[in-house]
C-alpha positions as CSV (number, residue, x, y, z in Angstrom):
1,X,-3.2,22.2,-3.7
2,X,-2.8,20.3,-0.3
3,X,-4.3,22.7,1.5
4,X,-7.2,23.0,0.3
5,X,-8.0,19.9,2.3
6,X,-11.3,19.8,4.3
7,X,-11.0,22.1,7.5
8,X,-14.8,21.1,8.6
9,X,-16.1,17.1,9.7
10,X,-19.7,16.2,9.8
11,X,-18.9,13.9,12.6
12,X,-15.9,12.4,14.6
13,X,-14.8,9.7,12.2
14,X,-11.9,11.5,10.6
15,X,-10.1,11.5,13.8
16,X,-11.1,8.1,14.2
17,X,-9.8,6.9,10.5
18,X,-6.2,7.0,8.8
19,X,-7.1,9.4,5.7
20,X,-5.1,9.2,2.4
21,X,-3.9,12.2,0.7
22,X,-2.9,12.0,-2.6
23,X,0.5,14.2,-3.5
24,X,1.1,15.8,-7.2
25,X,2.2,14.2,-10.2
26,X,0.3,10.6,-9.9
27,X,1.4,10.6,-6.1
28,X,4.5,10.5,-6.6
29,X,6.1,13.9,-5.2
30,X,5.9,12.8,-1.8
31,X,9.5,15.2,-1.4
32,X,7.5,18.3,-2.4
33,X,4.6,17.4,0.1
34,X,7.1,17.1,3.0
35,X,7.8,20.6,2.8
36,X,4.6,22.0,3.4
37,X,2.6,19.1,4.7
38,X,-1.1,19.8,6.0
39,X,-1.2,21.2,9.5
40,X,-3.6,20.5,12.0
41,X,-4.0,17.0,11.4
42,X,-3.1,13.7,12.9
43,X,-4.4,11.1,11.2
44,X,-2.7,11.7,8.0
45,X,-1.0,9.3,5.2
46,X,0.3,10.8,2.0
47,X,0.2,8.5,-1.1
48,X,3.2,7.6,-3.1
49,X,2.9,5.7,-6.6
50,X,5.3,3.7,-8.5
51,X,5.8,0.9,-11.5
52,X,9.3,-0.8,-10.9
53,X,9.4,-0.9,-15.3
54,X,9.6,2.7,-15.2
55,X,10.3,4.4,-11.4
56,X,13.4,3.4,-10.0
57,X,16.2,4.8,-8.1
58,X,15.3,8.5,-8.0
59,X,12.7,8.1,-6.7
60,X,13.0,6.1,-4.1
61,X,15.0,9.3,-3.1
62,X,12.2,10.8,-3.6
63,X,10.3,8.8,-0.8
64,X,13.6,8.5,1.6
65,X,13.5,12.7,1.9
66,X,9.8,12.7,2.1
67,X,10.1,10.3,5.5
68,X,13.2,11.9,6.5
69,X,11.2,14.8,6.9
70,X,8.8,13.5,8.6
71,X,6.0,12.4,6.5
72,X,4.1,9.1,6.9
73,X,4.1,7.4,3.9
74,X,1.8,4.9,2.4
75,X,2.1,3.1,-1.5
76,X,-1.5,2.7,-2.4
77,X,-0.8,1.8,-5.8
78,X,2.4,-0.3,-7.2
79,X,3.3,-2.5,-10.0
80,X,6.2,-4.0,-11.7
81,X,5.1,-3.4,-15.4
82,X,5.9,0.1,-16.8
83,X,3.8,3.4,-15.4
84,X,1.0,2.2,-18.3
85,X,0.3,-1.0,-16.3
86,X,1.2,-2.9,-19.6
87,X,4.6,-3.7,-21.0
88,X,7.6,-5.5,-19.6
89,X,7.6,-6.1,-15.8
90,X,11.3,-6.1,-13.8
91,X,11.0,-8.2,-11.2
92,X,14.7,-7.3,-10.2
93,X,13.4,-3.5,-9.8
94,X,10.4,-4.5,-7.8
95,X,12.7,-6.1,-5.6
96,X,14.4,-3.8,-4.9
97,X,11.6,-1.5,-3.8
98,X,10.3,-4.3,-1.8
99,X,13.3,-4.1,-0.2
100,X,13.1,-0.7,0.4
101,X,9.9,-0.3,1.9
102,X,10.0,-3.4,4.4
103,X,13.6,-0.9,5.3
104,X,11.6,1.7,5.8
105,X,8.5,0.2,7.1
106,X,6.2,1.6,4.3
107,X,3.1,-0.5,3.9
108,X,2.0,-0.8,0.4
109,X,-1.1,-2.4,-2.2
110,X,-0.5,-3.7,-5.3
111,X,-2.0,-2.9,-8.8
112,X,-4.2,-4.9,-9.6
113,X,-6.3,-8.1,-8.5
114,X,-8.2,-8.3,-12.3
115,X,-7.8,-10.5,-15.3
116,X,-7.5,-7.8,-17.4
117,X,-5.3,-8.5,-20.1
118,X,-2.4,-6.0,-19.0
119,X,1.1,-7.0,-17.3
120,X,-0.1,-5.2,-14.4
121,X,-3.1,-7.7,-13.5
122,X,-2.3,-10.5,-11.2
123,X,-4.7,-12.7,-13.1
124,X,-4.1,-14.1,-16.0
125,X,-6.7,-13.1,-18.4
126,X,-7.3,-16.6,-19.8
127,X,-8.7,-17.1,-16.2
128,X,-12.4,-16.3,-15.3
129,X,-12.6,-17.7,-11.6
130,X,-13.9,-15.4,-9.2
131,X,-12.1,-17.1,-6.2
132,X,-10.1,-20.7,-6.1
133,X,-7.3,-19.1,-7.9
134,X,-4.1,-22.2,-8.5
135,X,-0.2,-20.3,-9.2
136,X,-0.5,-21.6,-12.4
137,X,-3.8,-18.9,-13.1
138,X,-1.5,-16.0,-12.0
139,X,0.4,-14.0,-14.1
140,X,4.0,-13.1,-14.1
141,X,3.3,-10.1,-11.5
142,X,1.1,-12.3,-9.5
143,X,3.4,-15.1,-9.3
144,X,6.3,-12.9,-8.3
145,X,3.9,-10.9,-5.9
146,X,2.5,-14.0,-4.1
147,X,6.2,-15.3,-3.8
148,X,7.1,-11.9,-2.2
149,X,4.3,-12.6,0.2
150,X,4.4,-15.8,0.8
151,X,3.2,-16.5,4.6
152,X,5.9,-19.8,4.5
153,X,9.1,-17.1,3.7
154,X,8.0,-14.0,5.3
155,X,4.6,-14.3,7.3
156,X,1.5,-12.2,7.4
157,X,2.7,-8.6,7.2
158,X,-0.3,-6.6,9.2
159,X,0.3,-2.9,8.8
160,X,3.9,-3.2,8.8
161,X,6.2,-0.7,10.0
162,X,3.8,1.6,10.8
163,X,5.3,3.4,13.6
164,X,1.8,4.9,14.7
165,X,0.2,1.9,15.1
166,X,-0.1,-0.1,18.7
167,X,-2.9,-2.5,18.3
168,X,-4.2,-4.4,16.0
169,X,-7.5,-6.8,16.1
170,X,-7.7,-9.0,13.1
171,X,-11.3,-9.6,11.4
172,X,-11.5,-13.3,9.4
173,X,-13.6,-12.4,6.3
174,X,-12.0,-13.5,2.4
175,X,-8.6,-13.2,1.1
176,X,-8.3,-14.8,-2.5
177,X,-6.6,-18.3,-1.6
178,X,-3.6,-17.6,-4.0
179,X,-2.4,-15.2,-1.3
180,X,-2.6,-17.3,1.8
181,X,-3.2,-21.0,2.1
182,X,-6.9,-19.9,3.8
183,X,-8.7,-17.2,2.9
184,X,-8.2,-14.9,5.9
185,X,-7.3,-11.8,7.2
186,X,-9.0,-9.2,4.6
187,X,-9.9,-6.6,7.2
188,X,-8.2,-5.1,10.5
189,X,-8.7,-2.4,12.8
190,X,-6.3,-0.8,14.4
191,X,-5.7,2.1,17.1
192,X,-3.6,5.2,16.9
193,X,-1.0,6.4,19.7
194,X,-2.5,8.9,22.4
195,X,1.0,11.2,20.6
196,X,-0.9,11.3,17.7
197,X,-4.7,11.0,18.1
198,X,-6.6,12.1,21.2
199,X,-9.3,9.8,21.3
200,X,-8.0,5.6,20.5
201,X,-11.1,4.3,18.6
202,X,-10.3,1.6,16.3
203,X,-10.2,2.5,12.7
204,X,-10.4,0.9,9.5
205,X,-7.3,0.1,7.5
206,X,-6.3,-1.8,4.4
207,X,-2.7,-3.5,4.1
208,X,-1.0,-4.6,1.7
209,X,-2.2,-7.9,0.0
């Protein structure tokens, strides 16, 4: 139940903060929560999930009525191996929801920096570096996600598409080097427009990486 969200803060930090609120079914019936979104709110986000092996057109229909109505949007979970976060991945599925969200200006994080032994992990699990990582130490899904990313074909995509967001100060701290050539930009603050939060603190939030 969405509305049983939190009416009462024990300080001003939720106005200050983008929150995340999950939607039903494994986040993933972001249509159904653009109906009846939460009122009295600015600051919100409302998770959507998806594996490119299993999720594929319908429900990026799914997402395109959910921000047609309205609600912002954020993928904070993806993969391209099936929903189990094993199995075959489909790179040419995952493209096309890469596509899709850089269309729509949906930021999203993908599942999962680990060397677990799954199709899901971008490590390989033969690898036990904790940092240092070469292409060759990825796995499929990390190869294909670091490609996607890659700061030579596309650049650094800070908070992208976010139509809320106006500034943006970048923090250096640690970014696994497999991602970018230097291990930067892990961290960013960001400020809200006066539309949609009264008071422009910066606030804490994660891209995709």
């Amino acid at each position: 139940d969405l509305h049983s969200f939190p009416t009462r803060r024990s300080s001003d930090l939720a106005i200050k903060n983008v929150i995340l609120v999950g939607t039903p079914t494994w986040s993933q019936d972001v249509d159904t929560a653009s109906t009846d979104p939460i009122k009295g709110y600015k600051n919100l986000m409302y998770t959507f999930h998806f594996y490119a092996g299993t999720h594929g057109g319908s429900y990026r229909r799914k997402v395109q009525t959910a921000i047609s109505n309205g609600l912002p949007v954020f993928v904070s979970e993806f993969g391209i191996s099936d929903a189990s976060g094993n199995g075959q991945i489909d790179k040419a599925e995952g493209n096309r929801w890469i596509s899709f969200l850089k269309k729509n200006g949906i930021s999203y994080v993908c599942w999962s920096l680990s060397n677990k032994n799954e199709s899901s992990a971008l490590i390989k699990s033969t690898c036990t570096k904790k940092s240092g990582f070469k292409t060759s130490e990825l796995s499929a899904q990390g190869q294909w996600y670091k490609k996607k990313n890659s700061i030579a074909q596309s650049g650094v995509h800070i908070l992208e598409g976010c139509a809320n967001v106006t500034k943006i100060q970048v923090f250096v701290l640690s970014l696994p080097s497999f991602i970018l050539p230097d291990p930067v930009l892990c961290y960013f603050q960001a400020e809200l427009e006066e539309s949609q939060v009264a008071d422009r603190s910066g606030i804490p939030f994660l891209i995709h990486i």
